[in-house]
LODO-438758 format. One line per 10 residues: number of its first residue (from 1); their letters; for each residue x, y, z of C-alpha. Coordinates in steps of 0.25 Angstrom, whole numbers. Layout:
N
NUM> A> X/Y/Z  ...
REM end
This chain:
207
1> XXXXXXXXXX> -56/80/264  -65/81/276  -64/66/277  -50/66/277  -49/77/288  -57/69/295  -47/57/297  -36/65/300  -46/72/312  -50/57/317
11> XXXXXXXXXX> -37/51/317  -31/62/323  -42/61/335  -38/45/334  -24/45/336  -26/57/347  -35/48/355  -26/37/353  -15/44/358  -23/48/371
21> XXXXXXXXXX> -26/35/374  -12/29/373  -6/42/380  -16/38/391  -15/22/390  1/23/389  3/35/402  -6/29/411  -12/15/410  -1/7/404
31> XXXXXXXXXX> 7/13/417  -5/11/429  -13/-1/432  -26/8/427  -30/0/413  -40/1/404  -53/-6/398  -55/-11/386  -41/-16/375  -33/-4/383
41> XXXXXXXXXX> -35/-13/394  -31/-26/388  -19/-17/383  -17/-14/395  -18/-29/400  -9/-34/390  1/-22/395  3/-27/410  2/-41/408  11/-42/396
51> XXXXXXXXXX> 19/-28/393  11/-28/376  11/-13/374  -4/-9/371  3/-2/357  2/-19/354  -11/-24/360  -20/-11/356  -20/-15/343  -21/-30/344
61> XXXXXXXXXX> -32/-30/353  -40/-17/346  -39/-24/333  -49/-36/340  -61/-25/345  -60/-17/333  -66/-30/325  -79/-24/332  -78/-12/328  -77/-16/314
71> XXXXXXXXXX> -90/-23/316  -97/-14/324  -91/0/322  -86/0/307  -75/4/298  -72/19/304  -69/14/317  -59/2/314  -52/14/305  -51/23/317
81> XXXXXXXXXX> -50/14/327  -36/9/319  -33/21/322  -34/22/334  -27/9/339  -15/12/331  -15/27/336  -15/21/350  -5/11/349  5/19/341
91> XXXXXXXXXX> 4/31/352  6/21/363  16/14/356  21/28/355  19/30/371  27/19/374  39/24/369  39/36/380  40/37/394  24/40/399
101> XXXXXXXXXX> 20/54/399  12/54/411  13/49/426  12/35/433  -2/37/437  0/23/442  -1/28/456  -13/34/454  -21/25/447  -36/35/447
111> XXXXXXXXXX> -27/45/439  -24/34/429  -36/31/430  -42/43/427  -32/49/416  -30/36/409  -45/36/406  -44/49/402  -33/46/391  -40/35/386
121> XXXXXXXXXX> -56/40/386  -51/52/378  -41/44/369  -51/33/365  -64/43/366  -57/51/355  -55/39/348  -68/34/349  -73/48/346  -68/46/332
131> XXXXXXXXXX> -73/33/331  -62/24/332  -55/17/344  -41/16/350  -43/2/356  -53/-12/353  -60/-9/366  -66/5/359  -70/-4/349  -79/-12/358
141> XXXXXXXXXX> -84/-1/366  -89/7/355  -94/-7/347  -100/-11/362  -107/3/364  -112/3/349  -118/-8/351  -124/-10/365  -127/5/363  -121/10/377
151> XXXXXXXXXX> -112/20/380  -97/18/375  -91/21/388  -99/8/393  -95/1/382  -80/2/387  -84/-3/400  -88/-14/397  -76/-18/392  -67/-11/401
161> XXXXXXXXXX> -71/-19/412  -67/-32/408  -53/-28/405  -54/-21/418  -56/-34/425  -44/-41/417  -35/-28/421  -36/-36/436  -26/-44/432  -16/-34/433
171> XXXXXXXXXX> -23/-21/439  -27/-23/454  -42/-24/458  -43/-10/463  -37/-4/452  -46/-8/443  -54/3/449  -44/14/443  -45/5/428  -62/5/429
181> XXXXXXXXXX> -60/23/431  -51/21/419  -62/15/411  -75/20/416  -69/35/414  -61/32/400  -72/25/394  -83/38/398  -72/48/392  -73/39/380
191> XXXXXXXXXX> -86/41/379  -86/55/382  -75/59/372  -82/51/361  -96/58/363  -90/72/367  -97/81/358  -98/72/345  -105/76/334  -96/66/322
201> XXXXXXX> -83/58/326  -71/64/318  -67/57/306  -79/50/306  -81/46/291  -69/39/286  -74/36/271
REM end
């Protein structure tokens, strides 16, 4: 029974993480030209150069990444992880189907900035706290930063740079500035929300 209750408490802290995240990735960086590292900003890529909603691309491209976390991070993390990625692109398929909630922040792109990193660092950190993922490129992270032993919030970085240098294709030089707050600050929330006074993640045993 106290197995059982557990499941329901991690998928329940899951699917909330996922709904932040595609709150945040819907509202504010599919509408300005702040992106994000990582799969969410190959999704994001894909977007403005050839209108594929990220409900389509999140799970093709996720699916490539976790075949490291198989590897590396075992079992309980592909099964959370699944869902995750479903959780997140059925609530922004669900999104898409409404007007968005909150302001063009276009026009003021540190806002953006700073809120969109916001959603996702506590979106994905809770996910990650349970140790899943919402997106391939929280696979690698954690799979780089368990294996390089380094913190996961460098571990993000080092991919969200790359991505960040293919984003000048349709983000203006200087606007990559606003993209690297994006990242720099969502990637220390993740790490802060995942190590916030832990003790054992939810859910933790899945046998």
């Amino acid at each position: 029974m106290k197995k059982l209750i557990n499941r329901y408490f991690y998928l329940f802290y899951i699917f909330l993480g996922a709904f932040i995240l595609a709150f945040g990735m819907y509202n504010i960086h599919s509408r300005t030209i702040i992106t994000e590292g990582g799969i969410w900003g190959i999704e994001l890529l894909l977007f403005n150069w050839f209108k594929i909603s990220p409900a389509i691309t999140a799970p093709l491209l996720d699916g490539t990444c976790y075949l490291m976390g198989v590897v590396f991070l075992g079992k309980e993390f592909i099964i959370k992880s699944l869902a995750g990625t479903l959780g997140y692109s059925a609530f922004y398929a669900l999104l898409e189907q409404f007007p968005p909630l909150l302001p063009d922040l276009d026009s003021i792109p540190i806002a953006a900035a700073v809120i969109g990193a916001l959603f996702v660092g506590i979106g994905a950190g809770i996910v990650v706290r349970q140790g899943g993922a919402c997106a391939g490129d929280d696979a690698l992270a954690l799979v780089i930063s368990k294996k390089l032993h380094i913190k996961i919030s460098r571990a993000y970085l080092f991919t969200d740079i790359t991505v960040l240098l293919l984003s000048l294709s349709y983000i203006p030089f200087q606007q990559i500035a606003y993209s690297l707050v994006t990242v720099l600050l969502s990637g220390w929330i993740i790490e802060k929300v995942q190590n916030f006074n832990k003790k054992e993640p939810v859910g933790a045993v899945l046998s």
